[in-house]
C-alpha positions in Angstrom: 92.5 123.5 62.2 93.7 125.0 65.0 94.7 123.1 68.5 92.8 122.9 71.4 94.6 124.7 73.9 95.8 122.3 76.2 97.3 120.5 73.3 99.4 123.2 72.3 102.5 122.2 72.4 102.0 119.3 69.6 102.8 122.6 67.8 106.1 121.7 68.6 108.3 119.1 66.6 110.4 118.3 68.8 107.6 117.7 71.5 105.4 116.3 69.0 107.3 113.3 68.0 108.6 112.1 72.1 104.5 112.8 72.3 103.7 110.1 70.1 106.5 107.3 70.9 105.5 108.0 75.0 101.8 106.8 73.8 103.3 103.8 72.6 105.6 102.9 74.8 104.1 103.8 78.1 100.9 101.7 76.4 103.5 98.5 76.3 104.6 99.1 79.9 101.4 99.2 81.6 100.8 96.0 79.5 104.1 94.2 81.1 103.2 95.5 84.6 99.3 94.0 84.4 101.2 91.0 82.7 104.1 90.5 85.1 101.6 91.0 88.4 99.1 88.6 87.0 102.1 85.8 85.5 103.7 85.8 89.0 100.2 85.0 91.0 99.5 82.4 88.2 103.3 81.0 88.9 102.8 81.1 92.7 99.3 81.6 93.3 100.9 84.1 96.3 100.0 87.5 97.1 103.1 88.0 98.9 105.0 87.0 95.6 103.1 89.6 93.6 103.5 92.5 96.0 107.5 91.1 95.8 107.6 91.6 92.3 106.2 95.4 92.5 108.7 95.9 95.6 111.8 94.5 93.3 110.6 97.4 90.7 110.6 100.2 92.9 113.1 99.8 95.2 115.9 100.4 92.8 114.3 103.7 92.0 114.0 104.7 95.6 117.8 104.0 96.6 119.3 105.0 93.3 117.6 107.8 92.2 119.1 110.9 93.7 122.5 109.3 92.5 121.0 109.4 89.0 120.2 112.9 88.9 124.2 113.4 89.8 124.7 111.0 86.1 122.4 113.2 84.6 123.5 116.8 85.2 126.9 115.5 83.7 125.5 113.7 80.5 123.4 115.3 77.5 120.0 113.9 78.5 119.0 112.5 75.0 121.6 110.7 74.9 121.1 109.0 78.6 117.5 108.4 77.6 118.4 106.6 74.3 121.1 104.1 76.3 117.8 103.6 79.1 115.1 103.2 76.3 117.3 100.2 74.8 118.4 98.5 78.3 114.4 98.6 78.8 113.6 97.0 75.5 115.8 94.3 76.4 114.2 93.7 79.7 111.4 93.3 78.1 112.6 91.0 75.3 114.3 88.8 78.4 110.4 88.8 80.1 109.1 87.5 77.1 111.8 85.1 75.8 111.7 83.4 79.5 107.8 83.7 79.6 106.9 82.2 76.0 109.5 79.5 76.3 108.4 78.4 79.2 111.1 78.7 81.2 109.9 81.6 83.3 110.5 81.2 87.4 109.8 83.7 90.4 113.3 83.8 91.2 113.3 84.6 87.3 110.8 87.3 87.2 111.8 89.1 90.6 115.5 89.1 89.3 114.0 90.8 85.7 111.5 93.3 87.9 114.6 94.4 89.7 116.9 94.9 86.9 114.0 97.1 85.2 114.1 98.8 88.0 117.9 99.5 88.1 117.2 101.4 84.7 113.9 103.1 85.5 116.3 104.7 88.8 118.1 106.7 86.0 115.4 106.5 83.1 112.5 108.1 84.9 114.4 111.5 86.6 116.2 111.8 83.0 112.9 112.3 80.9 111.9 114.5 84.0 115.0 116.5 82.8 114.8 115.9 79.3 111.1 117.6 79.6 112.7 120.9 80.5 114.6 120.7 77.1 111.9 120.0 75.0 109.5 122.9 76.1 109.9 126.5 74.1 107.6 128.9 73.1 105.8 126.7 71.2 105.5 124.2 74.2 105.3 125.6 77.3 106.5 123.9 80.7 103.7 123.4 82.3 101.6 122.0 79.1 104.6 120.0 78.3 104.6 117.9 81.9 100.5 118.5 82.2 100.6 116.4 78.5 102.8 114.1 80.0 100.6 113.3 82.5 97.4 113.0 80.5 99.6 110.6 78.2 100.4 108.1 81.5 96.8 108.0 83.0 95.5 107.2 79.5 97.8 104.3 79.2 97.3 103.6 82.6 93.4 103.2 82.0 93.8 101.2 78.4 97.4 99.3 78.8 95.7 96.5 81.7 92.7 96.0 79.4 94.8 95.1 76.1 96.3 93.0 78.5 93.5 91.2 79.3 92.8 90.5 75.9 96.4 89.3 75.1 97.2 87.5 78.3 93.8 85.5 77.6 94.8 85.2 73.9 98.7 84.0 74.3 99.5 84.6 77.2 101.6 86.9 79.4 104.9 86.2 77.1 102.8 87.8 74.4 102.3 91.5 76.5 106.1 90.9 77.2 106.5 91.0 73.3 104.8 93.8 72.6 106.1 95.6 74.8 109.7 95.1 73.6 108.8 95.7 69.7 107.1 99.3 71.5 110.5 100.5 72.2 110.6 100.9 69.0 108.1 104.1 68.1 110.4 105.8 71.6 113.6 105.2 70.1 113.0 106.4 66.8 110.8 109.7 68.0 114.4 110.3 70.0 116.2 109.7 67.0 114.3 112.2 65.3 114.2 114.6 68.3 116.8 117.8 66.9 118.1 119.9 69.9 120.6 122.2 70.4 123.8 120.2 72.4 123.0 120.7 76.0 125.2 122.9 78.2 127.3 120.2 80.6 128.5 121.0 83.6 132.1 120.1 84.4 132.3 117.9 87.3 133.6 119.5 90.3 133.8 116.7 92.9 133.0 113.1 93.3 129.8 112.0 93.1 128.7 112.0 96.6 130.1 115.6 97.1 128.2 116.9 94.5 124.8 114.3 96.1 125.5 116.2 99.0 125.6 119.6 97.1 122.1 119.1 95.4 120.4 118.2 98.8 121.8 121.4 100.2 121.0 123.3 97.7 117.5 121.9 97.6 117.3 122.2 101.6 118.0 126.0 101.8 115.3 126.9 98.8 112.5 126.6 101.0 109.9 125.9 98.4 111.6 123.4 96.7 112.7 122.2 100.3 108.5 122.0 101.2 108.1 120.2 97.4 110.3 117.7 98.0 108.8 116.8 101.7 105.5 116.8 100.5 105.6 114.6 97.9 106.9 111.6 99.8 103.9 112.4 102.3 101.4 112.2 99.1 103.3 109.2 97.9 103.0 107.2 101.1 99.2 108.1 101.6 97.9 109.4 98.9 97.5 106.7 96.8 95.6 105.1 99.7 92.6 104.4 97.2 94.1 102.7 94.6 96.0 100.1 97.2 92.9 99.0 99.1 90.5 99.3 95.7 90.2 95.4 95.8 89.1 95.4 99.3 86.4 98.3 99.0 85.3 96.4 95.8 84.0 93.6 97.4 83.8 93.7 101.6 82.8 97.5 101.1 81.0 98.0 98.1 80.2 93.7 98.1 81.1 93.3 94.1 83.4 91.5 92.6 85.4 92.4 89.3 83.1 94.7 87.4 82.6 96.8 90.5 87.0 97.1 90.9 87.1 97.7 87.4 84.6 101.1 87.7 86.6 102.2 90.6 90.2 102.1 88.9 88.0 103.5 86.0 87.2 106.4 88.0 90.5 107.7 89.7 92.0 107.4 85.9 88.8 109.7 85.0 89.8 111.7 87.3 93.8 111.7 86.7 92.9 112.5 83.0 90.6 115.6 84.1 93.1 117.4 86.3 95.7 116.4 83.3 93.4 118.8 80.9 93.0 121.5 83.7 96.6 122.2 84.3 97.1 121.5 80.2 94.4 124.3 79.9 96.3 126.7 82.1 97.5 130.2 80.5 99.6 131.3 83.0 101.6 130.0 85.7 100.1 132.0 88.3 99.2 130.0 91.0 101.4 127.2 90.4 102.5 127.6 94.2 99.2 126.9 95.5 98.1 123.7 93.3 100.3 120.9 95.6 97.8 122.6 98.9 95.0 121.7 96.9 95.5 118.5 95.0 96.5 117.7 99.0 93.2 118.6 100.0 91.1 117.3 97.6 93.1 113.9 98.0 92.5 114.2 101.4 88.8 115.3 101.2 88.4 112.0 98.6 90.0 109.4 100.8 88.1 110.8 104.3 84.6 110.7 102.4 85.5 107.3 101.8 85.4 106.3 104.8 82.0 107.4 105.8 79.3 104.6 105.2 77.9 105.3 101.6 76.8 103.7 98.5 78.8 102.7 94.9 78.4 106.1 93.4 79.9 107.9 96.3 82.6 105.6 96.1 83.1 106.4 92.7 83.3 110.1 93.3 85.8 109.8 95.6 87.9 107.2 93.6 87.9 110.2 91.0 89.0 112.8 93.8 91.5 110.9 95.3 92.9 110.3 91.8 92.5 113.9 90.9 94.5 115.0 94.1 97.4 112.4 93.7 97.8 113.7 90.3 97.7 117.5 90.6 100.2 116.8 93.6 102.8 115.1 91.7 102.5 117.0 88.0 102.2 120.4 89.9 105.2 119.7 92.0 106.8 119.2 89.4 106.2 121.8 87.4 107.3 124.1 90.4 110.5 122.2 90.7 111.5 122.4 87.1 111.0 126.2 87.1 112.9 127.4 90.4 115.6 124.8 90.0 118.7 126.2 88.4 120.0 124.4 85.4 123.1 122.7 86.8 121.3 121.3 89.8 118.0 120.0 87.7 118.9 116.5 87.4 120.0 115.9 91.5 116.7 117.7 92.2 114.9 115.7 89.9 116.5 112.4 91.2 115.5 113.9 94.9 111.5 114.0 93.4 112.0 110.2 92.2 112.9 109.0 95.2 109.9 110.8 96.9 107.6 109.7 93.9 109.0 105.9 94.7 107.5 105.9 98.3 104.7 104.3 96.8 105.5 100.6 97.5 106.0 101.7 100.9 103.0 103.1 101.4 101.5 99.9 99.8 102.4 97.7 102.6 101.7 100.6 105.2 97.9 101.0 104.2 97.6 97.0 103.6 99.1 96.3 107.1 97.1 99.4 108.5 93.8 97.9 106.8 94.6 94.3 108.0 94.5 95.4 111.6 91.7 98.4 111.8 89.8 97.8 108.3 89.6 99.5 105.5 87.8 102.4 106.2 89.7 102.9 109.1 93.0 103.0 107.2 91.8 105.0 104.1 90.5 107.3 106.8 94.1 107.3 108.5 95.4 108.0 104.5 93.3 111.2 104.2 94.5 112.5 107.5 97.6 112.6 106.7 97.6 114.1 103.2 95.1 116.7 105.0 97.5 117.7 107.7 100.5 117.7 104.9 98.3 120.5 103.0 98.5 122.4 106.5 102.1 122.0 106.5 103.1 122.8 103.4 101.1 125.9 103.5 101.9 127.0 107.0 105.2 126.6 106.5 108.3 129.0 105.2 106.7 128.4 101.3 103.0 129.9 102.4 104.0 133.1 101.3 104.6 132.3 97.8 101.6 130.5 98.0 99.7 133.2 98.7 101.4 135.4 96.5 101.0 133.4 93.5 
């Protein structure tokens, strides 16, 4: 039986098998993240802690990245990601030896957050580049990421509730566990992965030299130059929703769980659709224009929001804003990964992380923002910005290619 076209490239072998060990393992990681964020509010019974324990994660990612993506235009990709995939299974293995043996402290579980994030700083821009590898003709670019994406917003909307179930069960040690053993279905699809040896490029400085020579490079293209601001932008505001959804759940919406749980419900809906509209795509004609309007309706989502409305216009734009954040990010980078030239694809890459990171930044922006003005205030403030980015972006020296394409 024939594929559904925006599942295409499980035509591919090669794609095929890293398909199926990402469901797995990106399923174990959202459970450890639900599991870590709940563990160190049940240690502490501190918000400050758990929003510590997020920053710890991230902030390795946003200060190491870019130098990652000089690591990875000098190393075969496959094999980076096989040396990450291991250093993450025995993060996790640490979590849940400390967690199920009782043992487990804050100081314990920041230092672990942190040192995941030390290896996500190299793993996540490497599988950016490793993507590029893995598409042919049988698995196109732009399915190949848009697949990607549909993959992590599915595990994003089942991981937190099997960890509900086994957090209630055996606790968070046990989500810790499986995560660990879920490295397993990554590492062997990898081993089974059969590419041609990637083309390295000699070194031809130190490390900071060539940094230098990637964000150069990147600052003279002016569409990658735009890509690369906008994205930060998007990653400060545009996930606005999401950071204050406990907030509009019960002192705008005046629920309590059930009511959070159909809100995060529907910005993953709405992640998963734009996922099978760019999967669905049969050209890349376009592709230029997608970042203006996943900025718009972002924008447009988080701005209705703040007008005075019941649930199920909160809903809809829950699913907008998440539909925007995500055509933002997977569009970008499918635009980056097809102007940038080969030798620079892993600084550029690393350069996208970092923007991608500003996320935990953003987190305290809007919460501070929200503390002072209120929520609908700040998520008003959130779709501004992303609204006035889209004008940027397409004013600017990239709008003819926008319009072109």
């Amino acid at each position: 039986m024939p594929l559904p076209h925006f599942l295409r490239s499980l035509a591919s072998r090669n794609y095929r098998l890293y398909f199926l060990g990402q469901c797995v393992s990106l399923m174990g990681n959202w459970m450890t993240a639900t599991a870590a964020s709940w563990l160190a509010y049940t240690l502490t019974g501190s918000p400050f802690i758990v929003g510590l324990v997020g920053f710890a994660n991230q902030i390795p990612v946003f200060v190491l990245a870019p130098f990652a993506g000089v690591w990875i235009d000098r190393m075969d990709t496959l094999r980076l990601l096989r040396i990450t995939q291991v250093l993450a299974m025995l993060q996790s293995a640490a979590l849940a030896a400390f967690a199920l043996s009782g043992h487990m402290t804050p100081t314990a579980l920041i230092s672990l957050a942190f040192m995941q994030g030390l290896v996500n700083a190299v793993d996540w821009p490497a599988r950016q580049a490793f993507t590029f590898r893995l598409a042919d003709e049988k698995a196109p670019l732009e399915n190949v990421i848009a697949l990607n994406s549909i993959t992590f917003n599915l595990a994003r909307l089942v991981g937190p509730a099997v960890a509900g179930f086994i957090i209630a069960a055996v606790g968070p040690g046990g989500c810790f566990a499986v995560d660990a053993v879920s490295y397993l279905a990554v590492l062997a699809a990898l081993r089974a992965v059969r590419l041609q040896p990637a083309a390295l490029h000699a070194s031809r400085g130190r490390p900071l030299e060539e940094l230098r020579e990637g964000v150069r490079y990147a600052w003279h293209h002016p569409m990658i130059r735009r890509v690369l601001l906008l994205v930060p932008v998007i990653g400060l505001a545009g996930f606005g929703h999401s950071i204050l959804a406990p907030v509009f759940a019960s002192e705008v919406f005046h629920g309590g769980p059930r009511t959070l749980g159909f809100l995060l419900a529907a910005t993953g809906a709405g992640a998963l659709v734009t996922g099978v509209f760019l999967g669905s795509r049969r050209s890349p004609k376009g592709l230029a224009g997608l970042p203006v309007l996943g900025s718009v309706i972002g924008g447009a989502g988080l701005c209705l929001l703040a007008v005075p409305a019941g649930e199920a216009m909160g809903l809809l734009c829950f699913a907008a804003a998440g539909m925007g954040g995500v055509l933002v990010m997977v569009a970008s980078n499918t635009l980056l990964q097809t102007l940038v030239e080969d030798e620079k694809r892993g600084r550029v890459l690393g350069l996208m992380t970092m923007g991608q990171s500003f996320f935990p930044i953003g987190s305290l922006l809007v919460g501070a923002l929200a503390e002072g003005v209120g929520p609908r205030l700040a998520i008003l403030a959130c779709g501004a910005v992303c609204l006035c980015a889209a004008l940027v972006f397409y004013k600017g020296e990239g709008s003819r290619a926008v319009r072109a394409s």
